[in-house]
C-alpha positions in Angstrom: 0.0 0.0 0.0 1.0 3.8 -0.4 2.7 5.5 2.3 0.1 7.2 4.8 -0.6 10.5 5.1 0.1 11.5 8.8 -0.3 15.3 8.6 -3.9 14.2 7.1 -4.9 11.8 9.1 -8.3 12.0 10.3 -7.5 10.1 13.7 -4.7 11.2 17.0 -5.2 7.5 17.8 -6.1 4.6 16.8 -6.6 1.5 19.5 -6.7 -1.9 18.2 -9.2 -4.1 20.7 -13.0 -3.4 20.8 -12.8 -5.1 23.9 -13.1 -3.5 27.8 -9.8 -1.8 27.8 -10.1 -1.2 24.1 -13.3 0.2 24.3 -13.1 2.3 27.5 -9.8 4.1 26.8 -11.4 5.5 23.1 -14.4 6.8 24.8 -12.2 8.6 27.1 -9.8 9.9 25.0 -13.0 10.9 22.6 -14.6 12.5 25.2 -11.1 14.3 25.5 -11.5 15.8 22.1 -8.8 13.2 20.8 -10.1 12.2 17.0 -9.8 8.1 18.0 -10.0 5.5 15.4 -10.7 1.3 17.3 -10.1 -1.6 15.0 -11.2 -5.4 15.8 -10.8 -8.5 14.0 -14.2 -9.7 15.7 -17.6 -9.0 14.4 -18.7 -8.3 17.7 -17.8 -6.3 20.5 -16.6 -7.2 24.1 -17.3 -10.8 23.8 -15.3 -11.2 27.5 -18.0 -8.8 29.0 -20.9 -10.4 27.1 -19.6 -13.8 29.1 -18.7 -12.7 32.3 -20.0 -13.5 35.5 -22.8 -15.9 34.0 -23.7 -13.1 31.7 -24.4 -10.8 34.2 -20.6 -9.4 34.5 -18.8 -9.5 37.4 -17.4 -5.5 36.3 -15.3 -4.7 38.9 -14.6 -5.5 42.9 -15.1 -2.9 45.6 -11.7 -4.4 47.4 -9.2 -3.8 45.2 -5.6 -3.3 45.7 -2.2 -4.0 44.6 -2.1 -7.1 46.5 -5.1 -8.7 44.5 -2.6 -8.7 41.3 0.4 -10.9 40.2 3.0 -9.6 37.6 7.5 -9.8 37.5 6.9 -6.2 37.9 4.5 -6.7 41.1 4.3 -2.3 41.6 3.7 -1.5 38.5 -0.3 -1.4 38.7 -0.5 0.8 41.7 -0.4 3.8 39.9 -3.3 3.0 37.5 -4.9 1.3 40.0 -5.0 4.3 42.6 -6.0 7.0 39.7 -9.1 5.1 38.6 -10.9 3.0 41.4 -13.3 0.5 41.3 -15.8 3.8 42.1 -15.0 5.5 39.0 -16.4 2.5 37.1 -19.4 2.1 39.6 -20.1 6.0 39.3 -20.3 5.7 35.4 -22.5 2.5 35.5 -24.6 5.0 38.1 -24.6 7.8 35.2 -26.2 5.3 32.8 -28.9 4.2 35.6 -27.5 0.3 35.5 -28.4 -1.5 38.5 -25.9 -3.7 40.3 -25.1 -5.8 43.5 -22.2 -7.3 45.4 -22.9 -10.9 45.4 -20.0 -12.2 47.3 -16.4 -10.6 48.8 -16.7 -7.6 47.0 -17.7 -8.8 43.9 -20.3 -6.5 41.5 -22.7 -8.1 39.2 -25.0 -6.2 37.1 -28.9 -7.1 37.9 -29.7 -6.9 34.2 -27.1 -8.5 31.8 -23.8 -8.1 30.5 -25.0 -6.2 27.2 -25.9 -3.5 29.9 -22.2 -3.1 30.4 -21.0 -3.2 26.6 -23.8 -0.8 26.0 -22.6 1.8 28.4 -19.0 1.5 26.6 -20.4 2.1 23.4 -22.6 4.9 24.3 -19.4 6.4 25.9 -18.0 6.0 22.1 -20.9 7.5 20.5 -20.2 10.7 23.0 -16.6 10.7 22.2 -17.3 10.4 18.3 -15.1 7.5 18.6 -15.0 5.4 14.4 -15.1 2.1 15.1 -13.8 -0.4 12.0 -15.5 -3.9 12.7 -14.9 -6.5 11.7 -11.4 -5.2 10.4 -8.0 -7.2 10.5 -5.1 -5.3 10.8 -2.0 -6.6 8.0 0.9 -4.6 8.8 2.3 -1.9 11.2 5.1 0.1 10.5 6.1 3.7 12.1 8.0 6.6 11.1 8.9 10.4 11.8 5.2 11.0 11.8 3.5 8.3 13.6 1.8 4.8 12.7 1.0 3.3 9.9 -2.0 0.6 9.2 -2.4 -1.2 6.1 -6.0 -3.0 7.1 -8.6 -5.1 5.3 -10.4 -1.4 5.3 -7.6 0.4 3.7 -4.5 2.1 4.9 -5.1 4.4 8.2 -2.5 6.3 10.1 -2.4 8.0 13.5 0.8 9.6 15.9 -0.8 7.1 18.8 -1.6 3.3 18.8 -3.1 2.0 21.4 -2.6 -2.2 21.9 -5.9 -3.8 24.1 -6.1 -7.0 21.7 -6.4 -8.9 25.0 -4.8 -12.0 25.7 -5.2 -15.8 24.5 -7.7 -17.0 26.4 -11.1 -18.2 25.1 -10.0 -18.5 21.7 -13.6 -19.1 20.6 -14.4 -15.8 21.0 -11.5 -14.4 19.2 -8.5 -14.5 21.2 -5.3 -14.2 19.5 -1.4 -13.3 19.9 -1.9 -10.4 17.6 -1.3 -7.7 20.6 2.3 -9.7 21.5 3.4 -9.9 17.6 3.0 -6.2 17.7 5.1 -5.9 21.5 7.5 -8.2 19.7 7.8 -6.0 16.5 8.5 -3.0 18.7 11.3 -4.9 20.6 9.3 -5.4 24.0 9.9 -8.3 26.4 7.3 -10.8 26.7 7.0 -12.4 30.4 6.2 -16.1 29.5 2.3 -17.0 29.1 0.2 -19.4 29.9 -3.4 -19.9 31.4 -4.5 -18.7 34.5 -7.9 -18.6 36.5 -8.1 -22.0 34.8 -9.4 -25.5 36.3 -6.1 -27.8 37.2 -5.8 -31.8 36.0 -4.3 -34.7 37.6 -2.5 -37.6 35.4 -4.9 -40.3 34.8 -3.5 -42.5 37.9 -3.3 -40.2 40.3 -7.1 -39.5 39.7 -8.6 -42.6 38.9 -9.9 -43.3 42.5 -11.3 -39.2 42.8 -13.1 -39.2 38.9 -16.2 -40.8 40.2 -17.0 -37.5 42.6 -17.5 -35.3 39.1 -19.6 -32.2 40.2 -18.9 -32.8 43.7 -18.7 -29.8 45.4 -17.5 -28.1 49.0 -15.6 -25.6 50.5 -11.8 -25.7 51.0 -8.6 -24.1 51.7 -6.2 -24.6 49.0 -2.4 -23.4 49.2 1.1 -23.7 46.6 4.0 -22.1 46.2 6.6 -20.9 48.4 7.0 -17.4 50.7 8.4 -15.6 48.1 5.0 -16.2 45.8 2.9 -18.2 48.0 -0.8 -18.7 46.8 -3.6 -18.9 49.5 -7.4 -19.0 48.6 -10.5 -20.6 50.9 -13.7 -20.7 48.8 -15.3 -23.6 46.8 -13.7 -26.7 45.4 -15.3 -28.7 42.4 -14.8 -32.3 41.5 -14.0 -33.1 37.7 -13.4 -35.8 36.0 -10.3 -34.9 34.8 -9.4 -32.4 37.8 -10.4 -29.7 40.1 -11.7 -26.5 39.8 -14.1 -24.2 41.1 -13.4 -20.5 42.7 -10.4 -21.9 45.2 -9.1 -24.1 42.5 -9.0 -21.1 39.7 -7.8 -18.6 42.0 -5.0 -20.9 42.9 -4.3 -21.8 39.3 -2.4 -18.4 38.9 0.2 -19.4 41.4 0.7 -22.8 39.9 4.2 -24.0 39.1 5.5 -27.6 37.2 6.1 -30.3 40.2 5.3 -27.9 43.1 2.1 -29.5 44.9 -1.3 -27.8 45.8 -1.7 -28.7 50.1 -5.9 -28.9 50.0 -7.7 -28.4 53.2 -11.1 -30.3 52.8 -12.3 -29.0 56.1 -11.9 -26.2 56.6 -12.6 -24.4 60.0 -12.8 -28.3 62.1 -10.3 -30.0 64.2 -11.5 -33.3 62.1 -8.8 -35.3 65.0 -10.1 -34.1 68.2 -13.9 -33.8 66.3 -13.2 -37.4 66.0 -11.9 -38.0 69.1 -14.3 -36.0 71.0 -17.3 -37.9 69.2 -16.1 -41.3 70.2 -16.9 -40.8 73.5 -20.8 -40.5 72.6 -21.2 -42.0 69.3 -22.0 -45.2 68.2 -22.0 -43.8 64.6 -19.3 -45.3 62.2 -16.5 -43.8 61.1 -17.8 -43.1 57.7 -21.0 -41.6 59.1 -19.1 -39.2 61.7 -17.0 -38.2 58.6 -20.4 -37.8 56.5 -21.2 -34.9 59.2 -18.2 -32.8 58.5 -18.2 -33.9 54.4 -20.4 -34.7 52.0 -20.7 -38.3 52.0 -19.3 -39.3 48.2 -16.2 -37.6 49.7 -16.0 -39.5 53.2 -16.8 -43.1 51.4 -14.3 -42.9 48.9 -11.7 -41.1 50.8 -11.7 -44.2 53.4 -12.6 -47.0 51.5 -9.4 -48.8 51.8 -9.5 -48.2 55.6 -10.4 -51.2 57.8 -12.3 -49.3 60.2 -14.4 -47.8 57.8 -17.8 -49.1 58.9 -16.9 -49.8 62.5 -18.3 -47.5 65.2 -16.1 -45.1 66.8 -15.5 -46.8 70.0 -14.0 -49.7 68.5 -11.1 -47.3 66.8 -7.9 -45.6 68.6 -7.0 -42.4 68.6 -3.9 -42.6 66.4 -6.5 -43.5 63.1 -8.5 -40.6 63.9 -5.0 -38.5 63.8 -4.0 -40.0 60.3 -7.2 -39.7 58.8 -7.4 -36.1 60.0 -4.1 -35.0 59.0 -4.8 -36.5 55.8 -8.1 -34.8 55.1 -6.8 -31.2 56.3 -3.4 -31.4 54.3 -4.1 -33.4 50.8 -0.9 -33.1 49.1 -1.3 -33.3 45.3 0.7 -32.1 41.7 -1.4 -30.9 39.3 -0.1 -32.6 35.8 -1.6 -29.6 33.7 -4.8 -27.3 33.2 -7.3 -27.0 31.1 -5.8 -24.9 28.6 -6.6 -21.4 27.2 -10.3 -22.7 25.9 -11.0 -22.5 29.6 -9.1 -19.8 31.0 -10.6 -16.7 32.2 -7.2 -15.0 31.6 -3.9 -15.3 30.5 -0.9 -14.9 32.7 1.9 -13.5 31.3 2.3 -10.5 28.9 4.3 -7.7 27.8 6.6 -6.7 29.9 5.8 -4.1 32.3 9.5 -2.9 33.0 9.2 -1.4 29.3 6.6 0.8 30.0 5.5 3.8 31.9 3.1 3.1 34.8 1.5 6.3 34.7 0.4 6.2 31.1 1.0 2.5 29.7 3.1 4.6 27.2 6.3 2.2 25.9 9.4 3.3 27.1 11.2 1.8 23.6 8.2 3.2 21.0 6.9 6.8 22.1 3.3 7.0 20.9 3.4 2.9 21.4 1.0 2.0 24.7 -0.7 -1.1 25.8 -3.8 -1.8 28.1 -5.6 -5.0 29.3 -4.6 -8.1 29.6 -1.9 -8.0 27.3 -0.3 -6.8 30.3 1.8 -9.0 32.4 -0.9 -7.9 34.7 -3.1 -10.7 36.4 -5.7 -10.7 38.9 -7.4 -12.4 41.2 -10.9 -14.1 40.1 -13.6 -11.7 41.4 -13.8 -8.4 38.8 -10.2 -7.3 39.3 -9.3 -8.1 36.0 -11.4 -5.7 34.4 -10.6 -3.4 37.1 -7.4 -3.6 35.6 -8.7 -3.1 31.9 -10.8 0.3 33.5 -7.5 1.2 35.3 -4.9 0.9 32.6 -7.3 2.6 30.3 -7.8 5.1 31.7 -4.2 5.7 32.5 -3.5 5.5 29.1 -6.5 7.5 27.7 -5.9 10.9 30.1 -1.7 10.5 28.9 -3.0 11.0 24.9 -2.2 13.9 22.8 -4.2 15.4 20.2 -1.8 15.0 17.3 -1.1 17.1 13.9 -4.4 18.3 12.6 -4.4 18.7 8.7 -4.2 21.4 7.1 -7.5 23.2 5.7 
């Protein structure tokens, strides 16, 4: 294609992502009077947000901090993070009369559906006079004196500002490609390794065999990996798979994860199961599989001391010493996870560009100026619970409020 015309450009910016990040940072920079230009692959908008939260979009968490996010650059989100707060979000949501609810430590749900929440985005678009080029794949990228260059399946476009919030690689059903880390890669950024996180965990096909029959089985439990340096420590609910575990403890702990380093899985949480036990055999005539049936569900107890001889004898008859094992047993099951799930089940992607290479206050590359990227392209993560797309609001908005209008043409 012909070389762009820069000083003509009819756009300061153009962001590649209709996504949240994507999304959010052009109707802020429109509503800045920035001319902003988004481009997406996908026919549709924020697929993410049209999934989340069961469809009703779990958009942010009133309890965020620093803490709640895992990156090799673990300060780098504090800035963002502390300019644009989970009430910034809340108090546009408010603007647009869209009725939400914390359903569970600090989470926010919308009462309606997720289309409420992509809605609200776009509006902010239409305000901002944000162009939107959908479905539009992007070919090449090139930059000079002037700015950035596009050659696109829509024709060539140019801008002094691109904006990367392509997202990361997980749920590639819904679009989810490496197209944001080419681009990093181009431009000579670092990539901090990926791989899926917030993901459901497997076991080798041995190590499961005698757990595969509880499939949908589910409780609550404390689950625990790593070391002190990056130690991972969640209690909330554990589900049974047949090729695994997940549920919120399991997904939260998936982030931590390392090859051959074992989860330690508390499946009682809150008892003394021992001197429970111990206690119990002084009154009860109940067997041991029953007294355990009152602390877990039963599937669990039957098949966790099946092999045991005292199984179906009453408590009296046992000693102390089996109540111990069992106990210690139950409250620290040690197992290695073999592998996840993969990226078709991931709620995000771990990993990203490298946050060392850019500036914190504006997501501005430190190696490209005019370069930024937002979102989960980010070697950002968070926790399950909304804090990932606190972090697409967050680094959007850092990002949006550091633009500059650039060279208007000459009339």
């Amino acid at each position: 294609m012909p070389p762009v015309n820069l000083a003509a450009s009819p756009f300061d910016v153009v962001v590649i992502g209709a996504g949240a990040a994507g999304l959010y940072c052009a109707g802020l920079a429109g509503q800045r009077g920035l001319r902003v230009l988004v481009i997406d692959h996908a026919a549709r908008v924020a697929e993410k947000i049209r999934i989340s939260g069961g469809g009703r979009c779990n958009f942010t968490n009133r309890d965020v901090t620093p803490a709640n996010f895992l990156s090799a650059n673990p300060h780098f989100c504090r800035s963002a993070l502390a300019r644009h707060t989970p009430g910034h979000f809340i108090e546009l949501l408010q603007r647009h009369r869209i009725a939400f609810h914390e359903k569970h430590k600090g989470q926010l749900f919308c009462d309606g559906s997720s289309e409420q929440v992509i809605q609200t985005l776009l509006a902010e678009c239409a305000t901002g006079q944000v162009v939107r080029w959908q479905p539009c794949a992007v070919h090449a990228i090139r930059h000079g004196g002037a700015g950035f260059e596009l050659d696109t399946a829509c024709g060539a476009v140019g801008a002094s500002q691109l904006v990367v919030a392509c997202g990361g690689l997980s749920i590639p059903k819904i679009g989810a490609t490496d197209f944001g880390l080419q681009v990093a890669r181009q431009f000579g950024h670092q990539i901090v390794e990926t791989r899926p996180a917030l993901v459901p965990l497997t076991f080798a096909l041995t190590d499961w065999a005698p757990f595969s029959a509880l499939a949908g089985l589910s409780l609550s439990a404390r689950v625990a990996t790593g070391n002190a340096g990056a130690r991972g420590l969640f209690e909330d609910g554990l589900l049974f798979t047949h090729r695994g575990l997940s549920g919120p403890a399991i997904l939260q702990i998936s982030s931590y994860c390392t090859p051959g380093t074992p989860l330690e899985i508390d499946l009682a949480p809150g008892h003394d199961l021992a001197a429970e036990l111990i206690e119990a055999k002084r009154s009860s005539r109940r067997t041991l599989v029953n007294e355990l049936a009152q602390r877990l569900p039963r599937r669990l107890a039957e098949i966790w001391i099946a092999d045991h001889s005292g199984a179906h004898q009453p408590l009296p008859a046992l000693r102390d010493r089996d109540f111990t094992a069992i106990a210690q047993q139950l409250h620290k099951w040690l197992l290695t996870p073999s592998g996840t799930e993969g990226y078709r089940k991931a709620e995000v992607m771990r990993g990203g560009v490298d946050t060392r290479q850019l500036n914190s206050t504006s997501m501005q590359s430190t190696l490209q100026p005019g370069l930024h990227f937002i979102g989960e392209v980010v070697d950002v993560t968070g926790w399950l619970g909304g804090y990932n797309f606190q972090w697409a609001w967050s680094s959007a908005a850092a990002c949006a409020f550091a633009l500059q209008p650039g060279r208007r043409a000459a009339h």
